[in-house]
C-alpha positions in Angstrom: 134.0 119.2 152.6 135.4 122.5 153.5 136.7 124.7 155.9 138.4 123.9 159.5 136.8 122.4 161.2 135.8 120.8 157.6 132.3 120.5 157.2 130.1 119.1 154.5 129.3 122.1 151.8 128.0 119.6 149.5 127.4 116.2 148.2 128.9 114.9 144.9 126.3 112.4 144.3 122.8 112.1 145.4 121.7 109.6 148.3 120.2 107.2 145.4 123.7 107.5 143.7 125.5 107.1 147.2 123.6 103.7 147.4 124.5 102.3 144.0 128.1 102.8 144.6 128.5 101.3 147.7 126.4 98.0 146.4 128.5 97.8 143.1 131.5 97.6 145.1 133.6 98.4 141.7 136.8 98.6 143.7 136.5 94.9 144.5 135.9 93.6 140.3 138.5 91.6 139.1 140.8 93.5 136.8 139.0 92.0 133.1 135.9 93.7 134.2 137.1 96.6 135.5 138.8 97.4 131.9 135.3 96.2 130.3 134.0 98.9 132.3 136.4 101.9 131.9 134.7 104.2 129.8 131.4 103.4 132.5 134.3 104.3 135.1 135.4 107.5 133.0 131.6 108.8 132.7 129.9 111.1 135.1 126.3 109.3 135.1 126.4 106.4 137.5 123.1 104.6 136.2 124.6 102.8 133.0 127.4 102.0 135.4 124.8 100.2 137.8 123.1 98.3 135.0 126.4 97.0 133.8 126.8 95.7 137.4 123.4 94.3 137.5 124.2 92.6 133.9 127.5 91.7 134.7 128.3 91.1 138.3 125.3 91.1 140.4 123.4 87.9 138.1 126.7 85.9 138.2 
């Protein structure tokens, strides 16, 4: 976002990487999964982040 009246310039992530976020949810783990997770967290590629979800959360 940019300018005034702000408008988007660009996306961070792609729509596929949008959608993965929003169905992990990592804002809502409990705190012992969130620290398993930090150097996921720390790391600009989303996908290993989404298979720990699907490994870890999601099939819980």
């Amino acid at each position: 976002m940019g300018g005034n009246p702000a408008k988007e310039i660009k996306k961070r992530f792609t729509d596929t990487e949008i959608n993965m976020l929003m169905e992990m949810r990592w804002f809502d783990w409990d705190r012992e999964l969130i620290k398993k997770a930090i150097p996921l967290l720390s790391s600009p590629a989303i996908e290993p982040l989404f298979d720990f979800y699907k490994n870890e959360v999601k099939n819980k």
